[in-house]
C-alpha positions, 0 to 999 in steps of 0.5 A: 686504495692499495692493490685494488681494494678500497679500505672496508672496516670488515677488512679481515688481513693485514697490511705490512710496510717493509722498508730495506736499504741493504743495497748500496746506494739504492733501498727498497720499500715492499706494502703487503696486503695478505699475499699480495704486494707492490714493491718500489726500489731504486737500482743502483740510484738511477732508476726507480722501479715499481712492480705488483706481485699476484699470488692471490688472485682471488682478492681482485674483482674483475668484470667478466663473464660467470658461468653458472652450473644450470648453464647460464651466463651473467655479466658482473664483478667477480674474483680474477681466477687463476691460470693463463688465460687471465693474464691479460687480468693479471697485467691490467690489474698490476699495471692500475696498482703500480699506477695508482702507487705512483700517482699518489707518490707524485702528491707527497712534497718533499724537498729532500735530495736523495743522493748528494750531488757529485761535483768535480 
């Protein structure tokens, strides 16, 4: 699952790794998905960073409240709308992909070293 949709065979985008190591001693790592997309860089080495981007909001189903034009309400999983009383949508929902993102980072086994240690 990657920035909360699980793969589907009738899955109509397109998903994109970009990989940059322009800055020195750090890189970075971007997964699109349509327009939205997760980023991981490390700054200057030390600290790693994980961050979620929300342009299409639409593409993530939350649970709420629908209210419908004969003025019923229902309860159910439907597309995160936009606007500013969402964010509280948008920062769950970020923070469960950039989870995830790491989660599944934790499980890869490499026994490389990053940057060769410094000694004096």
């Amino acid at each position: 699952m990657l920035l909360g949709r699980k793969w589907h065979e009738r899955f109509d985008g397109e998903v994109q790794t970009r990989y940059k190591s322009v800055r020195e001693p750090g890189a970075c790592i971007k997964h699109f998905m349509k327009r939205n997309w997760l980023k991981m860089y490390d700054k200057l080495g030390l600290l790693l960073r994980v961050e979620t981007v929300i342009n299409q909001p639409g593409e993530f189903k939350i649970l709420r409240e629908r209210r419908h034009r004969d003025g019923r309400e229902s309860l159910g999983w439907f597309a995160m709308c936009k606007g500013v009383g969402n964010l509280h949508h948008y920062q769950s929902q970020a923070l469960a992909c950039n989870q995830r993102y790491l989660d599944a980072l934790a499980e890869v086994e490499n026994p490389t070293r990053l940057m060769p240690s410094c000694s004096n």
